[in-house]
C-alpha positions as a printed Julia matrix, in Angstrom:
444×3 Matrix{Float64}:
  15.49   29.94   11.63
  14.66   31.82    8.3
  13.35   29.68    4.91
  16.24   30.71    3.31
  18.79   28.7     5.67
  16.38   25.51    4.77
  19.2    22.96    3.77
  17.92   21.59   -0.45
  17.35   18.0    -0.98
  20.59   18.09   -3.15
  19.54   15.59   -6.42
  16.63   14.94   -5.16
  18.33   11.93   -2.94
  15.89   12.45    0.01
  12.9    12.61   -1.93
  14.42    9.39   -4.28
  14.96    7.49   -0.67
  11.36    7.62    0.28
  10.41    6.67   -3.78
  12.5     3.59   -2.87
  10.84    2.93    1.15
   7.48    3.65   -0.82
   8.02    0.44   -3.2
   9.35   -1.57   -0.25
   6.07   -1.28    1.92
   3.89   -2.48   -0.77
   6.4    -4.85   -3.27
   5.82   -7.96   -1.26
   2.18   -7.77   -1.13
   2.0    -7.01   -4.8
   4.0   -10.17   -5.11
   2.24  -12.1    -3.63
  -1.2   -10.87   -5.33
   0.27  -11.06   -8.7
   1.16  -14.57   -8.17
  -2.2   -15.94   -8.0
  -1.13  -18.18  -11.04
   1.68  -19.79   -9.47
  -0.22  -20.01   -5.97
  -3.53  -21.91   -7.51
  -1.2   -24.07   -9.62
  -0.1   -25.51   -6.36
  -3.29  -26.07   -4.74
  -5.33  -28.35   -7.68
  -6.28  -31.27   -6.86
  -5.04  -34.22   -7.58
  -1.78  -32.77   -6.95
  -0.29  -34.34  -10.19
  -1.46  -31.36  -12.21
   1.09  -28.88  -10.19
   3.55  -29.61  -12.98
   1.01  -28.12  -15.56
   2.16  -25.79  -17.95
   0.72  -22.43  -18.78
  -1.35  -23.42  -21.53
  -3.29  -25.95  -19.06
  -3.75  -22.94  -16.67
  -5.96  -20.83  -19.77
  -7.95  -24.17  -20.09
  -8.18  -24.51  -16.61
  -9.79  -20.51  -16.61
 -12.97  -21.11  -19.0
 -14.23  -24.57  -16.95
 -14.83  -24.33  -13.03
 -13.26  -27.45  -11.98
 -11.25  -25.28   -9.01
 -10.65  -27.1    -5.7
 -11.74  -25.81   -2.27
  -8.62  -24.05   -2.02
  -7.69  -22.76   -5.17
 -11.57  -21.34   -5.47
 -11.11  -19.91   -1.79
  -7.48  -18.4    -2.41
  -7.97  -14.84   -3.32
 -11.03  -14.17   -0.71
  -8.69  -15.65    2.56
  -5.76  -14.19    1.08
  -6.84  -10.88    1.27
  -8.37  -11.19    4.41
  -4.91  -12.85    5.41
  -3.38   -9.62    4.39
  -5.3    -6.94    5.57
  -6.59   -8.09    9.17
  -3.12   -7.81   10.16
  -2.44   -4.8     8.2
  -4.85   -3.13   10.58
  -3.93   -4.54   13.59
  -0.34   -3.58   13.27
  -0.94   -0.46   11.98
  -2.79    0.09   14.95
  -0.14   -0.67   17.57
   2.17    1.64   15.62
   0.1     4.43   15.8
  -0.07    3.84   19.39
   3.57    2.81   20.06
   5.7     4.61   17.33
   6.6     7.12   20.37
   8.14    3.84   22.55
   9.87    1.94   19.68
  12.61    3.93   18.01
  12.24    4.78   14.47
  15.66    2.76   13.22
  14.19   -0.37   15.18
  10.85   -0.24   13.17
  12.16    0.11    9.96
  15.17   -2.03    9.54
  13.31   -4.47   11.59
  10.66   -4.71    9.29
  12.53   -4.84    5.89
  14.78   -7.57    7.41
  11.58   -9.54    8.5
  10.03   -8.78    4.96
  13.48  -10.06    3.11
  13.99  -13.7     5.02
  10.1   -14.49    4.34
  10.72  -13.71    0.59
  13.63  -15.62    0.41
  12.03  -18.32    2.45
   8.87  -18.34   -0.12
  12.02  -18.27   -3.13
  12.93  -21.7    -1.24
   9.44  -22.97   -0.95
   9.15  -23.1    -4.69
  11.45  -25.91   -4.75
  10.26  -27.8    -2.27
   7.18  -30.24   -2.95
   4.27  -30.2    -0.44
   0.84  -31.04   -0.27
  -1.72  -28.61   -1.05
  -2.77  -28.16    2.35
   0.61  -27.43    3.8
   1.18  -25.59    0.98
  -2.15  -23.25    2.1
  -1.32  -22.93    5.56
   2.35  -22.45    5.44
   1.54  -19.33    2.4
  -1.07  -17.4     4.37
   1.45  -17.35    7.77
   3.84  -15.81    5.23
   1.38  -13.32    4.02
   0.34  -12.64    7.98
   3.7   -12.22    8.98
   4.8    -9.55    5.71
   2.23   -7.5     5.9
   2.15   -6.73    9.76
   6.02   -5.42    9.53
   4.68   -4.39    6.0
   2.27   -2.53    8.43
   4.42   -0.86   10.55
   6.67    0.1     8.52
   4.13    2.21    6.46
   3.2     3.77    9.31
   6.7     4.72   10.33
   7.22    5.74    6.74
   4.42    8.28    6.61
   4.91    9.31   10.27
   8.33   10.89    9.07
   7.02   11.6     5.82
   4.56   14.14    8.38
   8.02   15.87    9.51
   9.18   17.0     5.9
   6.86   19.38    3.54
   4.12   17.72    1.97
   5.58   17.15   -1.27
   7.46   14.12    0.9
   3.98   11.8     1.15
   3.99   11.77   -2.55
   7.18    9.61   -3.51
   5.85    6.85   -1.1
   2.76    7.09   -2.62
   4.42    7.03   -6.04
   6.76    4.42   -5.07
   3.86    1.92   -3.28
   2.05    2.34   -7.07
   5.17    1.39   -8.8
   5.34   -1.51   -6.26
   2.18   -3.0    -8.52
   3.03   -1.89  -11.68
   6.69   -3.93  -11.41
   4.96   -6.9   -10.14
   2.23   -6.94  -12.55
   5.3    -6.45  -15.2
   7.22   -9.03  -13.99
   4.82  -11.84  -13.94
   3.45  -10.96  -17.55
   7.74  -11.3   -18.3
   7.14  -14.8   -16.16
   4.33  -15.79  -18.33
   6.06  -14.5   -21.87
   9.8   -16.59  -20.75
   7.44  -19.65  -21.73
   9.37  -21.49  -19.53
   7.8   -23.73  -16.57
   6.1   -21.61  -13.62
   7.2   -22.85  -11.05
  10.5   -21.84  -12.43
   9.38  -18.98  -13.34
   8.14  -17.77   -9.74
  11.72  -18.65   -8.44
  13.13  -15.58  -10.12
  10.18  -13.52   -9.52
  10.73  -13.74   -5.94
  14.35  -13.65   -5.99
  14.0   -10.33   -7.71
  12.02   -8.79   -5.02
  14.38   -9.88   -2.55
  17.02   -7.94   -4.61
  14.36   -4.73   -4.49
  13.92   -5.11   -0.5
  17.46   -5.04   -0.34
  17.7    -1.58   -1.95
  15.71   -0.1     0.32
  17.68   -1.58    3.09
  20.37   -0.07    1.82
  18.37    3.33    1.36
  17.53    3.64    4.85
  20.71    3.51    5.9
  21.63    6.52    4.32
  18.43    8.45    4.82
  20.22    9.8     8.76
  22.95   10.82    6.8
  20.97   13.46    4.69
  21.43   16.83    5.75
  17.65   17.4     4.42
  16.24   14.61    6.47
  18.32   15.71    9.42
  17.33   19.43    9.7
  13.32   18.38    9.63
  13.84   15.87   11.74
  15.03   17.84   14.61
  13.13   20.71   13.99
  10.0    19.05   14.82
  11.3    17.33   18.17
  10.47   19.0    21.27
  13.61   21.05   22.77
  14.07   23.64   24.91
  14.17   27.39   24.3
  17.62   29.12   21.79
  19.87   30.63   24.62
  18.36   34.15   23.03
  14.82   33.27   24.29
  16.17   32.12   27.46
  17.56   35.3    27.97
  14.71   37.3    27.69
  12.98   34.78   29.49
  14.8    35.41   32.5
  14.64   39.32   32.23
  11.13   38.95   31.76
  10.89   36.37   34.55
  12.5    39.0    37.2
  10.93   41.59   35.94
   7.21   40.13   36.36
   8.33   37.4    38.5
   6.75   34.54   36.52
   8.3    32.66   33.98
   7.47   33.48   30.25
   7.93   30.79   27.14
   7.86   31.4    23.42
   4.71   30.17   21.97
   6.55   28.06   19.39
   8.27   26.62   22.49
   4.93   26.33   24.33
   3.39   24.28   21.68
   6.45   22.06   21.39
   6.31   21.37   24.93
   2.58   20.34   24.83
   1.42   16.59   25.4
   0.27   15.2    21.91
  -3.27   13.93   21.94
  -4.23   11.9    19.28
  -8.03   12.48   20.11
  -7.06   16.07   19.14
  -5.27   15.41   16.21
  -8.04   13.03   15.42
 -10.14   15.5    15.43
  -8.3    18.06   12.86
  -8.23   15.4    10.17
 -10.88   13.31   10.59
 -12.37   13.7     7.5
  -9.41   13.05    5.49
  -9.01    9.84    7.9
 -11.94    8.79    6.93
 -11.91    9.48    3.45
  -8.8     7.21    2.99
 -10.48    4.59    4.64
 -13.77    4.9     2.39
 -11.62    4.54   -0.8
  -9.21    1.64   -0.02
 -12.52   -0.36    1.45
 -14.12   -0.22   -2.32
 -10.88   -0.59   -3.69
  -9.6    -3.91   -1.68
 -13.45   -5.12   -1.55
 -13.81   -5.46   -6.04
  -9.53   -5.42   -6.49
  -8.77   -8.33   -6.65
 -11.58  -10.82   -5.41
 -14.12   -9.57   -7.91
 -12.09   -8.5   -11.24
  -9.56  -11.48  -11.05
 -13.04  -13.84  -12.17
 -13.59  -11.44  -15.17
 -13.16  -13.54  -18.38
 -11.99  -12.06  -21.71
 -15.27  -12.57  -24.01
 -13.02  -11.84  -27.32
  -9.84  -13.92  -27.44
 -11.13  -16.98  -28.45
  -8.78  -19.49  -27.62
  -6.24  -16.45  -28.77
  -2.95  -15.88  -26.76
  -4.97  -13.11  -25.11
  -7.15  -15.6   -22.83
  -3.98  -16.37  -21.31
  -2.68  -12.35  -20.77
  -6.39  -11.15  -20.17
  -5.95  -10.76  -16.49
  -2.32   -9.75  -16.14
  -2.42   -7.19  -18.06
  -6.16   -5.68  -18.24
  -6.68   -6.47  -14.45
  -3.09   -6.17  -12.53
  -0.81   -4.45  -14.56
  -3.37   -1.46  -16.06
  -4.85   -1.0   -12.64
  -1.28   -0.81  -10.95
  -0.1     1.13  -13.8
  -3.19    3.69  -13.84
  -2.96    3.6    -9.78
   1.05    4.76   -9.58
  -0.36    7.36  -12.22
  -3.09    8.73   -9.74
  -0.44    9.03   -7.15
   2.34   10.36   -8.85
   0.12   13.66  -10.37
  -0.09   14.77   -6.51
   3.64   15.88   -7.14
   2.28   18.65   -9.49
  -1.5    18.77   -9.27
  -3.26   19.06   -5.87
  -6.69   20.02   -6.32
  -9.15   19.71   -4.83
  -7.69   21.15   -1.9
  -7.37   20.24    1.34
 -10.13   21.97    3.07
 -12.43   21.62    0.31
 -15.3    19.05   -0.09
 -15.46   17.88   -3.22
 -12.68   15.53   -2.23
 -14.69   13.34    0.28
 -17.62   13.66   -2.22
 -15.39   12.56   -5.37
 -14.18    9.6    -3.25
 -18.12    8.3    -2.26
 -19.17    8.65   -5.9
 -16.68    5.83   -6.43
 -19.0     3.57   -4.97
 -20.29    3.21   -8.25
 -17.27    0.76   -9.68
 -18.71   -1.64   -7.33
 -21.68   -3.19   -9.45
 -20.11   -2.18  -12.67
 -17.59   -4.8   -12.23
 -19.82   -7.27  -10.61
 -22.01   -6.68  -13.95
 -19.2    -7.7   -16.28
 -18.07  -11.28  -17.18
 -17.31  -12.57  -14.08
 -17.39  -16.34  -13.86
 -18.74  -18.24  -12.61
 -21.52  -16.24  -11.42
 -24.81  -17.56  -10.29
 -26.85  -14.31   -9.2
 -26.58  -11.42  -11.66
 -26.52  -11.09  -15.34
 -23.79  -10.23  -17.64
 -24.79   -6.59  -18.61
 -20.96   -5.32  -20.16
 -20.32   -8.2   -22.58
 -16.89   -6.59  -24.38
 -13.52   -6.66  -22.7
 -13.44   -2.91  -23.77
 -16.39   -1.83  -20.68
 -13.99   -3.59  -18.26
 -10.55   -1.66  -19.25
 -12.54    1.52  -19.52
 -13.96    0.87  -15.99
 -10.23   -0.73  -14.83
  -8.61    2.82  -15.55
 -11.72    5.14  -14.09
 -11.32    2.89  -11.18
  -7.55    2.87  -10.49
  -6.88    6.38  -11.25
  -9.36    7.53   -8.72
  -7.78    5.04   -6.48
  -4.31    6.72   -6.74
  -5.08    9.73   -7.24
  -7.5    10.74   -3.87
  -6.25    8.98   -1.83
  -2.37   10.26   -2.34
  -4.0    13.5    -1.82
  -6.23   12.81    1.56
  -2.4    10.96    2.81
  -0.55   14.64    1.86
  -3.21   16.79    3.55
  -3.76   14.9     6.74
  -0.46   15.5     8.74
  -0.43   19.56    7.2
  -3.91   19.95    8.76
  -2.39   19.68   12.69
   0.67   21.47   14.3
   4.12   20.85   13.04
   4.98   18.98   16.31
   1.86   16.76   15.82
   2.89   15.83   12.15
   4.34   11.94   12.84
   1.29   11.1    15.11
  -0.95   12.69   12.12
   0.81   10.53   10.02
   0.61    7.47   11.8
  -3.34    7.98   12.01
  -4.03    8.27    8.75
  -1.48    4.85    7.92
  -4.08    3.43   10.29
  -7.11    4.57    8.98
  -5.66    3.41    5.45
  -5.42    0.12    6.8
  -8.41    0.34    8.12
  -9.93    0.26    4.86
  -7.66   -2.27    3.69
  -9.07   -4.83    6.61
 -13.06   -3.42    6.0
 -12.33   -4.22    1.99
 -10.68   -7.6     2.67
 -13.88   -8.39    4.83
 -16.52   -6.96    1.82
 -14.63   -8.89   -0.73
 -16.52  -11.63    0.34
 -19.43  -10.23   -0.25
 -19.29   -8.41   -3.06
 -18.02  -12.21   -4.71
 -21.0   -14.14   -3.36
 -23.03  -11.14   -5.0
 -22.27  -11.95   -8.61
């Protein structure tokens, strides 16, 4: 079949689809990391200070007087998160071919929506802290393994489409952050009680998983999404082929396929395909291990050393920490859609992402407190934006590109599993990051 019988993404619905699967996979993470204030609230001790207000919460941020729990939230949070991430990942990568595609998907957004609304619930229900702990980090286990496979399913039929289709869920997972980080700095600007508050934060990303419910159901329907689709499964020989193929089987006696058949037919080994993109495997999973292991265990414990008691002390974080990293981060990802250099054979992109090894002890050598190791060498708030944007942009930005090149450096039939293997190896670096968080925090 000629280019020029290619059915068009008519209004871009296709491409808008995956935007809107993009922000589902990550949106309920994001929520969850955003809502650090509302979480540690919960988990002071005694538990009469749960029905602080905001203002106690900026007091609460200059002295240490954290509990085990609250101290210990962000570090086993994101380990939580991540170890799971992996693990999931990893069975989809090696089960995607068993499990139909419609199963993995719906299943996990439906998963994904009755934890949110059952954490929407939770905020009105008193508990002690402990319970509180236990019961939060089973919710965060259980979102981000369908969270898990439903990124890999997402990027394994992002693999069957032209490349140009890995960048709206890379665009849409950065947006996922940016609208959290938004809508908690709207929480904290409402003035009204947190806990209140977090109810319609949550609510509202039940709403936003519901959307992209509603937009997988009509992804099958495209006639875009359709024609890739079944151009990349294996099938047998056009009845023209098959014709010559018999002439040429009585004629030589043998039978004869068309190499584009021949390669369809062929077993897919991912040790093979492994092999083809390994490097831009392993480049994803270098830059989301230095991302997870400083974001957020290590620039959450910045403190502002300008506001003064100001309003600012109280907006530091959610803006200069989540919302400009998120925002700079959906940036990154979003240029892939018109800028794609380096390119995909070329090796300034594995170098670019090992230089960023760098925004490791630059954040650990601003304010974080409380810090008993190293000293406080970049005083001003302005070294830790400056370093916040280098930091997130890089983020977005590589790795959207290693995620676009990796399933167009293997065969078109070998696209979904190349897709699947680099969700892994993303994860991968998600779990290794989760685990160096810890260390990078005892560092400081």
């Amino acid at each position: 079949m000629t280019a020029s019988k290619d059915p068009r993404d008519k209004y871009n619905a296709v491409w808008l689809i995956f935007f809107m699967l993009g922000l589902g996979t990550l949106l309920p993470w994001n929520f969850f990391m955003t809502a650090t204030m509302y979480f540690t609230q919960r988990l002071r001790d005694p538990p009469a200070e749960t029905s602080a207000n905001l203002t106690d919460n900026k007091t609460a941020a200059v002295i240490d007087t954290r509990s085990v729990l609250e101290a210990k939230f962000n570090n086993v949070m994101t380990l939580c998160a991540m170890v799971p991430l992996l693990v999931f990942t990893c069975l989809n990568s090696l089960l995607h071919q068993r499990v139909p595609q419609k199963a993995r998907v719906m299943g996990s957004l439906i998963v994904i929506l009755v934890v949110f609304l059952l954490t929407a619930i939770m905020v009105k229900v008193e508990v002690t802290p402990l319970t509180f702990f236990i019961l939060t980090m089973i919710k965060i286990v259980c979102i981000n393994s369908f969270g898990a496979v439903l990124q890999g399913s997402l990027f394994g039929m992002a693999g069957l489409l032209p490349a140009s289709y890995t960048t709206p869920i890379m665009s849409g997972q950065g947006l996922a952050g940016t609208f959290a980080a938004f809508s908690m700095i709207c929480a904290l600007a409402s003035g009204s009680e947190l806990q209140d508050s977090a109810f319609g934060y949550f609510i509202t990303a039940c709403a936003v998983i519901l959307v992209a419910i509603f937009s997988y159901v009509l992804l099958p329907r495209m006639e875009f999404f359709q024609y890739f689709q079944e151009s990349h499964q294996p099938k047998a020989a056009s009845d023209e082929e098959n014709k010559m193929n018999l002439l040429k089987e009585n004629s030589e006696n043998k039978p004869v396929l068309s190499h584009t058949d021949a390669e369809s037919r062929a077993p897919v080994s991912m040790l093979e395909i492994f092999k083809k993109i390994w490097v831009m495997a392993l480049s994803v999973c270098f830059a989301f291990t230095i991302t997870i292991g400083t974001f957020p265990a290590v620039t959450v414990d910045v403190k502002s050393t300008i506001a003064n008691g100001s309003a600012w002390d109280l907006y530091f974080i959610p803006v200069s920490c989540f919302l400009l990293f998120n925002l700079m981060d959906w940036t990154g990802r979003s240029l892939t859609a018109v800028c794609t250099w380096p390119g995909k054979d070329s090796i300034l992109l594995p170098i670019l992402l090992l230089a960023r090894v760098v925004f490791v002890p630059l954040f650990m050598l601003c304010n974080v407190q409380p810090r008993s190791n190293l000293p406080v060498f970049f005083h001003h708030d302005a070294w830790f934006i400056i370093f916040m944007i280098a930091f997130a942009f890089s983020n977005g930005y590589l790795a959207s590109l290693c995620m676009c090149f990796g399933p167009k450096k293997v065969l078109p039939h070998e696209a979904e599993t190349a897709g699947a293997i680099m969700a892994f190896f993303l994860s991968l670096g998600l779990a290794l990051g989760a685990a160096l968080s810890f260390v990078f925090r005892s560092l400081v």
